[in-house]
N, C-alpha and C positions, 0 to 999 in steps of 0.2 A: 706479713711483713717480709718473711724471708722469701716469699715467691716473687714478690713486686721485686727485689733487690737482683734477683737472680734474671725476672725480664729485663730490668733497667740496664741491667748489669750485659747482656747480650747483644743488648742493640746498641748500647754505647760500644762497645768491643768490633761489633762489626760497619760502624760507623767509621772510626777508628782505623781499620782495616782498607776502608774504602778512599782515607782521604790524599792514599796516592795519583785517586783520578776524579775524586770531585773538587782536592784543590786546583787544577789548572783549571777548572771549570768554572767554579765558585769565585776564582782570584785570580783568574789568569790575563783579564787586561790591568793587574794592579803591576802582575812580575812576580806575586810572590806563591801561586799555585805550583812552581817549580820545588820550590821552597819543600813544601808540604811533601810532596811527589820524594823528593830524596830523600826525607827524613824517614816516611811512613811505608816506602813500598817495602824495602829490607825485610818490616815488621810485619806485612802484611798474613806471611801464614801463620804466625803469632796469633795476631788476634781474629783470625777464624775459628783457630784451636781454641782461644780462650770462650768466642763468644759460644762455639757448637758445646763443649763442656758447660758454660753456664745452660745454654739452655736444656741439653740433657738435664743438669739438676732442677730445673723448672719444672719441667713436665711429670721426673722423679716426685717431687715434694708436691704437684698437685694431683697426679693419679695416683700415686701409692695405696696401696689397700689399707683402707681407716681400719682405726684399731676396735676392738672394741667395747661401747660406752662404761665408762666409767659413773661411779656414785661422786657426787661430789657435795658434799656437806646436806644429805640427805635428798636429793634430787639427782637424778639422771639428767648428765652430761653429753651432750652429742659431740663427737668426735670432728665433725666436720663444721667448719667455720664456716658463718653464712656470708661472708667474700669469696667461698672455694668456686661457684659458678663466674663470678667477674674474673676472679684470678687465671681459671682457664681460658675464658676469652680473650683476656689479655697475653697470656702467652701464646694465644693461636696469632696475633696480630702481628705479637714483637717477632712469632716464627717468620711471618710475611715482609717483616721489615728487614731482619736480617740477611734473608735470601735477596730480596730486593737488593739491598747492598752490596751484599757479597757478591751479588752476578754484575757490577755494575759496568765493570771493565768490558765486559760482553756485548752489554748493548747500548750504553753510554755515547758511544762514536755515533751512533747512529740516531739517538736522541739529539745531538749536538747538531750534527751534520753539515754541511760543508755550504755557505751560499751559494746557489746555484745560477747567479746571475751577475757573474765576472765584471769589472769594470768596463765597459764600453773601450772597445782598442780598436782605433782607425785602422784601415786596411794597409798596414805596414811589413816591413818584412822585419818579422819576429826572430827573437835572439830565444836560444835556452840556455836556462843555467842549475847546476845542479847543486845541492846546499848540503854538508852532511850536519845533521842536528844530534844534540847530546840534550839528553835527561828528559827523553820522553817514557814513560813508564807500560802506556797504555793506548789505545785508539782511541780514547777522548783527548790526550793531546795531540793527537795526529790532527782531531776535527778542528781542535781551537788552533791549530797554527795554520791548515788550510784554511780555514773561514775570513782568518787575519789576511793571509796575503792575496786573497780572490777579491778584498775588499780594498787593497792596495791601488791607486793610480798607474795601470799601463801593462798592468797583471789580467794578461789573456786567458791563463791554465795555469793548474797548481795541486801535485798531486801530491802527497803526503805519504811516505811509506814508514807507518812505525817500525816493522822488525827490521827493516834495513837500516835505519835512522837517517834516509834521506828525501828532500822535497824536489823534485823535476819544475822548474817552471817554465811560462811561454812568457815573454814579456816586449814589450818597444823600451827598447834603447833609446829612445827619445827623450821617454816620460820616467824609466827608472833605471835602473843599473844591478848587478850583481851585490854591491857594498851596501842600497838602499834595502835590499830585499833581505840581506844579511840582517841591517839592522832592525827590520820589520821583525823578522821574529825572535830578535833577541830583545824585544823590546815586550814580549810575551813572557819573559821571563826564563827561557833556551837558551841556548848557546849555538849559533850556528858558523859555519864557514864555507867559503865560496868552494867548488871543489873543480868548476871549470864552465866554462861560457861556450858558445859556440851559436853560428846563426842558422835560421831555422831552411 
């Protein structure tokens, strides 16, 4: 019982840890993956610590050197529970989940990844404008706002730079504008603002 709790208890921690970038993922055309992303990144080296300590105590409380057997009301007692081979399996699994999670920031972006086939834009002379974005945490929301605006009407290119916090775009001043592309991704649940236009 106390090893399942100590699994459960790890991969809920590192789940937990993770939902500063699987909520834009998970919720990001609701608005409220932003949500999650502020609340949870803060916390994030929190609950790796929590979940790597649970799972040290996992591993503790399933390899430990058994004691040895005991008499128990005239019969020999085995010391080892016959769940202790499931129990390790299970903690090899929950160790695969956890990592799995905890590395998500790393290749999340690239699981997501960006449409790669832009809205069709007639041969016009293309404007750029550049956005600066608030409350991206990770490169999965870099993916979910580039995806968003590549899938935008009159949006030629669209790059997304999380450490900088801002998006380059190609677009027809015909079909959109700086304020519409603003509102595109704050309609992902970001905040963005125009930082300057200029034609291509």
């Amino acid at each position: 019982m106390k090893d399942s709790t100590f699994t459960m208890g790890s991969v809920l921690a590192s789940f937990l840890a993770s939902l500063c970038c699987l909520g834009p993922l998970l919720l990001g055309g609701l608005g409220l993956g932003t949500a999650l992303a502020a609340t949870f990144a803060p916390l994030r080296p929190y609950f790796l610590a929590l979940s790597a300590s649970l799972l040290a105590l996992g591993f503790y409380s399933v390899y430990r050197k058994p004691k040895p057997a005991q008499v128990c009301e005239g019969a020999v007692c085995s010391p080892q529970a016959p769940g202790r081979r499931t129990a390790k399996g299970m903690l090899w699994l929950a160790t695969i989940a956890v990592l799995a999670l905890a590395l998500f920031p790393q290749y999340g972006g690239k699981l997501v990844g960006a449409s790669t086939t832009p809205t069709p834009v007639k041969h016009v002379a293309l404007e750029n404008s550049e956005l600066k974005i608030s409350g991206m945490y990770c490169e999965v929301c870099a993916s979910v706002i580039q995806r968003k605006l590549l899938e935008s009407p009159g949006v030629a290119n669209a790059q997304v730079d999380y450490p900088a916090g801002f998006a380059r775009i190609q677009f027809d001043p015909s079909q959109t504008s700086p304020e519409k592309l603003v509102g595109v991704v704050n309609s992902t649940g970001y905040q963005a603002s125009a930082t300057g236009s200029s034609g291509n």
